[in-house]
VOPAGU-2260 file (C-alpha; in pm, 1 decimal, decimal comma):
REM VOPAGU-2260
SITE   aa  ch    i         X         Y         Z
SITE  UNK   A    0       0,0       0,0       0,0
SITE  UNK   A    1     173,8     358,8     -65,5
SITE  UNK   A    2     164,0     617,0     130,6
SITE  UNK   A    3     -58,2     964,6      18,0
SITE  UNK   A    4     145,0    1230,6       5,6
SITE  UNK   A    5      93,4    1550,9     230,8
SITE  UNK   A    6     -92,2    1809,7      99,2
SITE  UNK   A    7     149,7    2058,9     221,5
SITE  UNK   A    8     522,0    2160,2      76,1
SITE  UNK   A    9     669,9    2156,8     415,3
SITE  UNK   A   10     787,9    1808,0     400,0
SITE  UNK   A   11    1004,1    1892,1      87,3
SITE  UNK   A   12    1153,6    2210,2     210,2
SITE  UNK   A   13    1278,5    2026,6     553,2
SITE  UNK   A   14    1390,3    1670,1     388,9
SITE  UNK   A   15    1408,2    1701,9      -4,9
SITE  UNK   A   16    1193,0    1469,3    -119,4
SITE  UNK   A   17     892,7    1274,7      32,9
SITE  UNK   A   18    1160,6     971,9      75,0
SITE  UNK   A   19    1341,3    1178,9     267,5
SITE  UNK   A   20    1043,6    1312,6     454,7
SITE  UNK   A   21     997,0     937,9     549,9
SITE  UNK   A   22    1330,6     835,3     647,4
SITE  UNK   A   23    1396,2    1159,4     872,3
SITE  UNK   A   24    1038,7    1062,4    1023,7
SITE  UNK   A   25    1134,7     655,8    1075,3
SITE  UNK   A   26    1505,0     796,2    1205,9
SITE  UNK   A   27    1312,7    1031,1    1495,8
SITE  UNK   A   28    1065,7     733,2    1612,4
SITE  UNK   A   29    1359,8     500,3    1652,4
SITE  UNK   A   30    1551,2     782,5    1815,6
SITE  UNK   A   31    1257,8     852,5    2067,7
SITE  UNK   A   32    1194,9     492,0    2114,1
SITE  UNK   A   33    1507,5     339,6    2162,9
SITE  UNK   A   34    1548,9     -16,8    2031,6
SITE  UNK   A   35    1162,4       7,4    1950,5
SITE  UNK   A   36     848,3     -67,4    2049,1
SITE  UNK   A   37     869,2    -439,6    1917,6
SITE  UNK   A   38    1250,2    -505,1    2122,7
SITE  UNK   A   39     994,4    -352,0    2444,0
SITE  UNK   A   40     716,6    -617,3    2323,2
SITE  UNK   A   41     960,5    -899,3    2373,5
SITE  UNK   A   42    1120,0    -853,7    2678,4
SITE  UNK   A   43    1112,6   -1082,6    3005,9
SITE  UNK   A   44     969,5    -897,6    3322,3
SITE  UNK   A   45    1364,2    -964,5    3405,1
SITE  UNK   A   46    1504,7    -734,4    3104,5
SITE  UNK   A   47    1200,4    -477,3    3175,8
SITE  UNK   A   48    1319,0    -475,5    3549,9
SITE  UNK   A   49    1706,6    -441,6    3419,3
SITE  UNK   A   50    1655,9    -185,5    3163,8
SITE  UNK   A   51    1427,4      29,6    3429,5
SITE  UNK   A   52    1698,5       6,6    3651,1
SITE  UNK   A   53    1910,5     145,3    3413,7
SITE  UNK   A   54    1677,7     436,6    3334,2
SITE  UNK   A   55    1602,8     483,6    3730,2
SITE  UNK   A   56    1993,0     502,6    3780,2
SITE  UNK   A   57    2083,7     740,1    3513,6
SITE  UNK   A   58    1837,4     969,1    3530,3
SITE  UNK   A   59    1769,2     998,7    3899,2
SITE  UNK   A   60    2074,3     909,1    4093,4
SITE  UNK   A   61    2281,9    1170,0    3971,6
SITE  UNK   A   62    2549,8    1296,8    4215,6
SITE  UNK   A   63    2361,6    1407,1    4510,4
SITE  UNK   A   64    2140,8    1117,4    4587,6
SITE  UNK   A   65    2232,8     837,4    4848,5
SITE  UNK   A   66    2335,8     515,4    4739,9
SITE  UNK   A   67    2036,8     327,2    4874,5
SITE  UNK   A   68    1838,8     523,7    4657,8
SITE  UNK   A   69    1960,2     262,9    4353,6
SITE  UNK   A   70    1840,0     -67,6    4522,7
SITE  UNK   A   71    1498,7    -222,1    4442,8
SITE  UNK   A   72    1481,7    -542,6    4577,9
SITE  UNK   A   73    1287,8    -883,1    4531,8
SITE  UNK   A   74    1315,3   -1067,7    4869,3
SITE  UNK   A   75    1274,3   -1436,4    4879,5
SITE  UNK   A   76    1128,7   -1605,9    5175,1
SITE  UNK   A   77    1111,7   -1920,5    5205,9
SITE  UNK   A   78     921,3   -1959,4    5531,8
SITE  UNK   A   79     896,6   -2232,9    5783,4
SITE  UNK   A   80     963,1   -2475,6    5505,3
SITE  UNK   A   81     657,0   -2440,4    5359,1
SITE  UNK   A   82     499,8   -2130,5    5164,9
SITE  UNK   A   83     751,0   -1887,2    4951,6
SITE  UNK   A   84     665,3   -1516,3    4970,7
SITE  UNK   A   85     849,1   -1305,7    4767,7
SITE  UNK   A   86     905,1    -910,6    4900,6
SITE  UNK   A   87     933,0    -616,9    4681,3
SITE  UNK   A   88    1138,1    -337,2    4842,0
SITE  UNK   A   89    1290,1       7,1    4788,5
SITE  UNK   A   90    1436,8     170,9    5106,1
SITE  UNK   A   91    1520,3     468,9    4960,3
SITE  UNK   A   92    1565,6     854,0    5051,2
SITE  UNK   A   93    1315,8     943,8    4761,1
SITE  UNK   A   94    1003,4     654,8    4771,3
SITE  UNK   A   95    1004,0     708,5    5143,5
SITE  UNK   A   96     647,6     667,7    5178,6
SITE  UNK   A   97     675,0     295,4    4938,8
SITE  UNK   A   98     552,0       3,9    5162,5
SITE  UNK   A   99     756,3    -334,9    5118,6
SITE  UNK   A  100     449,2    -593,8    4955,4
SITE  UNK   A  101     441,7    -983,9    4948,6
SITE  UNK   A  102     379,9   -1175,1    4650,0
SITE  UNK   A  103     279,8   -1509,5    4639,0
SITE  UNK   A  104     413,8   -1527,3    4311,4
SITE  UNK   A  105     798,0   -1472,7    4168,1
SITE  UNK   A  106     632,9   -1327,1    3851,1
SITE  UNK   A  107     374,6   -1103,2    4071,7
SITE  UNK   A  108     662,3    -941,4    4237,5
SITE  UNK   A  109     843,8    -846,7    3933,8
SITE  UNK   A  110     520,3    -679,5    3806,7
SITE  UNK   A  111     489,1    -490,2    4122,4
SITE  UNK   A  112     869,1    -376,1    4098,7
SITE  UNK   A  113     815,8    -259,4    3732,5
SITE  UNK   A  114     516,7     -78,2    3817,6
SITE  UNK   A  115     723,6      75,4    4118,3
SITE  UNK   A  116    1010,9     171,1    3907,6
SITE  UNK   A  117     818,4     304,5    3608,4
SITE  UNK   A  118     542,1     511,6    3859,5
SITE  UNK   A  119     968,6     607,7    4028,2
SITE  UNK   A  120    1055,5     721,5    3681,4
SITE  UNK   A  121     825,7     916,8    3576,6
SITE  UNK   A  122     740,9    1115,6    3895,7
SITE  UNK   A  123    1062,0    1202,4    3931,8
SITE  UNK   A  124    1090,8    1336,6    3606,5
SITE  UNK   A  125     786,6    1499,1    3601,6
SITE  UNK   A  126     924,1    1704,6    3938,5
SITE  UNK   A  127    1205,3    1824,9    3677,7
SITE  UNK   A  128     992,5    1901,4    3410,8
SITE  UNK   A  129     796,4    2119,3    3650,5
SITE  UNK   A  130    1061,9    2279,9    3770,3
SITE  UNK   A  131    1256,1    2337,3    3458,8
SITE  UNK   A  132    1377,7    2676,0    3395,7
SITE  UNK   A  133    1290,9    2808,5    3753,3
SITE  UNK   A  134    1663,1    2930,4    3838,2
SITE  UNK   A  135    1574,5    2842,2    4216,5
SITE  UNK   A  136    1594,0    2452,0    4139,8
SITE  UNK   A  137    1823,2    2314,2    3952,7
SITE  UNK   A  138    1835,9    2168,5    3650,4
SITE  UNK   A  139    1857,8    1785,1    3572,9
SITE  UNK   A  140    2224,2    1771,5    3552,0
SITE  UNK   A  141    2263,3    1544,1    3282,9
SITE  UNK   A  142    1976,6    1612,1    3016,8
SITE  UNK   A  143    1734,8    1872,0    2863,9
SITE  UNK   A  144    1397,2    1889,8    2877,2
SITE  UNK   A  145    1334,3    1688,5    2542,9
SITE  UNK   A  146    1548,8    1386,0    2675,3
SITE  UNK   A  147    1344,8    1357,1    3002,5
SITE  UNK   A  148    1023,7    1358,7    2788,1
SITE  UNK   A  149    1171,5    1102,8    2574,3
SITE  UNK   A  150    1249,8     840,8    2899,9
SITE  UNK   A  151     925,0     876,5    3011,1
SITE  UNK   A  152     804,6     773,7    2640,7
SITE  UNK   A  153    1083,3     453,1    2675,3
SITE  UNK   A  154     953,5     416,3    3050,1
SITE  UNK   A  155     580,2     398,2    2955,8
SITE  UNK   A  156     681,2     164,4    2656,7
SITE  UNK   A  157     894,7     -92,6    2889,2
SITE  UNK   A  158     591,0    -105,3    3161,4
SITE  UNK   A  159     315,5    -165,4    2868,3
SITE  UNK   A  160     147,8     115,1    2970,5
């Protein structure tokens, strides 16, 4: 099936051609998406929990926040020899307020933990955003304002939201 062109000349003026137009629009989605929405698609709760880690890390634990702000933990129990419960946990400075839970379930507690590090994520970067530009805060010390909307894009993408 092709493609209608746009009605508009603007696409030719900014990339040449309408092949151009395309390519410059296929290079920004895999730009803002990262590896893509399919690589997000296919990944193990384990990956999601890895790669949110990753985002949690180097976007919030910048320089001035205390180490046990970068732990999440699952907590096996294996109690009394009988039932397994597994604990999520963050005893960090920032999700103060975050109550450990038991799971019954290994794969239960790894959807809680994404759900705790995505709902992390993007509050956190929604306090920069919201600040941005006031000179009394400062500024997220390692990216603008486009590259913290774009993680929240890759966060929401990674929790299947």
């Amino acid at each position: 099936m092709k493609i209608p062109m746009p009605k508009t000349s603007d696409w030719k003026s900014s990339c040449g051609s309408w092949e151009g137009f395309c390519k410059t629009v296929r290079k920004s989605i895999a730009k803002n998406l990262g590896s893509g929405i399919i690589k997000f698609n296919k990944m193990t709760n384990h990956e999601k929990i890895i790669e949110l880690n990753k985002l949690w890390y180097n976007t919030v634990c910048v320089d001035y926040y205390k180490d046990r702000d970068c732990h999440f933990y699952i907590i096996t129990d294996y109690q009394y020899g009988e039932k397994v419960v597994y604990t999520v946990q963050h005893a960090g400075y920032i999700n103060h307020d975050y109550e450990d839970t038991d799971w019954d379930t290994i794969e239960e507690a790894e959807a809680e933990l994404i759900n705790l590090l995505s709902k992390s994520i993007v509050n956190e970067i929604d306090w920069y955003l919201e600040h941005y530009g006031d000179p009394d805060w400062d500024q997220h010390p390692r990216y603008d304002k486009d590259d913290l909307e774009e993680i929240i894009t890759r966060v929401m993408l990674i929790a299947g939201r």
